[in-house]
VEXRO-375887 format. One record per residue (C-alpha): x, y, z. Coordinates in steps of 0.25 Angstrom, whole numbers, plus 5000, padded with zeros to 4 digits. Layout:
BEGIN
XYZ ...
This chain:
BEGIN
501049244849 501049394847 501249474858 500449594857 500449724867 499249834869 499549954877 498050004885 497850114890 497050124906 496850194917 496950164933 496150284938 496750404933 498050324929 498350314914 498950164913 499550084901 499549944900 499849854889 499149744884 499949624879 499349494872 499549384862 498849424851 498749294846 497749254856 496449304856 495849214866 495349264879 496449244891 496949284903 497549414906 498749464913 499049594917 500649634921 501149744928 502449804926 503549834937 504049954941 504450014928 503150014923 502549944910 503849904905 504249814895 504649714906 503149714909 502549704894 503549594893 502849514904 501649564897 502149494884 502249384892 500849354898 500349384882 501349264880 500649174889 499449214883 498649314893 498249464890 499449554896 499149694902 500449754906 499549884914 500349994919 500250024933 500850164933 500250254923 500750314910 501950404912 502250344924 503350224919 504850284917 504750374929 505050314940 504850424950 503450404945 503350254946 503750274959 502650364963 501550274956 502150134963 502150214977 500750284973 499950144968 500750064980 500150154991 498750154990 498250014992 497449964979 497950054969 498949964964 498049854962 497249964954 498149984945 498549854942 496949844942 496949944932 497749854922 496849734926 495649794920 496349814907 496749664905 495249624909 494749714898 495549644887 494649564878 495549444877 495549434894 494549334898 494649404912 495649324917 496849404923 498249394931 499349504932 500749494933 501749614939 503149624939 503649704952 502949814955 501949744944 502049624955 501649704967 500449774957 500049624953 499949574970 499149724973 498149664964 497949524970 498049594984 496749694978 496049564977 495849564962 495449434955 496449394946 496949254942 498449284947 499549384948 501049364946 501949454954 503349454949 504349514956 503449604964 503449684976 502449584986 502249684999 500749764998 500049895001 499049815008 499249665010 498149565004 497149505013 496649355015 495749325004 495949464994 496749384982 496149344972 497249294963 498349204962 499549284965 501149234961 502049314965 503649304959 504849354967 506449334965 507049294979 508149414977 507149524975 507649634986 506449714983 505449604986 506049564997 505649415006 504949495017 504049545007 503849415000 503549335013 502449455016 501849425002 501749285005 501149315019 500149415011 499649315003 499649215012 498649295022 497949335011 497549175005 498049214992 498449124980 499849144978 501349104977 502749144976 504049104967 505249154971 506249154961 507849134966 508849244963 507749354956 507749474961 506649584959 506249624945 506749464940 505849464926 506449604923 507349574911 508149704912 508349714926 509849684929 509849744945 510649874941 509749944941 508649924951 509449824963 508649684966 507849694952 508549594943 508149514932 508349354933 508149274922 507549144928 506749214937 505949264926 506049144918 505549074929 504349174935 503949184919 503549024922 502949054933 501949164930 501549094916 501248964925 500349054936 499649124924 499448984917 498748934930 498049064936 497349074923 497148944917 498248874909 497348854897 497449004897 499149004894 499848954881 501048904885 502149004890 502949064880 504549104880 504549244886 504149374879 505149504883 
């Protein structure tokens, strides 16, 4: 295996983006494809991690960027462009669109494709099932569930899972119950794991709770949702498409 990283340059309207593409360049078979999309921080090393991993299971990774250049590191203008893409229905789909088109274009794609986002990532990933894009499944993994605009019956398309710690103060029960009710009402393909003792932010290696309150990493938690989302891959695209899962790549 030989883990190999691309940044790409592209363009969501007028927004300047960068995404990285990340592949076993050991394989040169066609295969699936899996975008990723970062957390709040931006396209961080926790998110090219996670892209590392999905090349280790053997897809095409696209870790996109859902900010713009010059945007991550200032947080008064992350906050601006989360407030600005959250308040007009759509547009955060469209950016996470944006990243979509990328990974289709890659020649070793054979135009199947999932997506996997890690909080904020997580809400980006559920604004695309709820825009009625056709993908084989999205993973959401400690992501904000509430929407803009709430899905309607028969407008998803793809197999959604969504991956919560039960301590999570910033996701709270009320707001997971009224994700399940959406997705109830709406006929989707979906399902929930709650993990025991997680709180917000759980696969994040350096998050210890100091800094930011009810974001804590938890060790089996990851572990465990790492199973989890290598076993919805497998089955939403097909084992034949997986080798079998590797030991974890940081």
């Amino acid at each position: 295996m030989k883990i190999e990283m691309e940044s790409v340059g592209y363009h969501d309207g007028d927004t300047t983006l960068s995404g990285m593409f990340v592949t076993d360049a050991d394989r040169t078979e066609p295969r699936p494809g899996v975008l990723v999309v970062h957390g709040g921080a931006g396209l961080d090393e926790h998110a090219k991690g996670r892209a590392r991993r999905m090349a280790a299971l053997g897809y095409v990774a696209f870790a996109c960027d859902m900010y713009g250049v010059g945007v991550p590191g200032n947080r008064e203008r992350i906050v601006q462009t989360i407030g600005a893409l959250r308040a007009e229905p759509g547009r955060l789909a469209r950016r996470a669109s944006a990243g979509l088109d990328v990974l289709l274009r890659h020649p070793q794609v054979d135009g199947r494709i999932g997506a996997i986002g890690y909080c904020f990532g997580g809400l980006s990933v559920l604004e695309l099932a709820r825009s009625g894009r056709a993908l084989a499944g999205v993973v959401s993994v400690h992501g904000t569930l509430d929407a803009s605009a709430r899905a309607t019956p028969g407008s998803i398309y793809t197999t959604i899972l969504v991956l919560h710690g039960s301590l999570d103060p910033h996701v709270p029960t009320a707001q997971v119950t009224g994700f399940a009710d959406e997705m109830r009402d709406a006929g989707a393909d979906w399902y929930l794991i709650v993990y025991g003792g997680a709180q917000h932010g759980f696969t994040h290696e350096t998050a210890d709770g100091t800094r930011t309150p009810g974001v804590a990493y938890h060790a089996l938690a990851d572990e465990r949702s790492s199973r989890a989302i290598a076993d919805f891959f497998s089955e939403v695209f097909g084992a034949a498409s997986q080798q079998a899962a590797p030991p974890p790549l940081r």
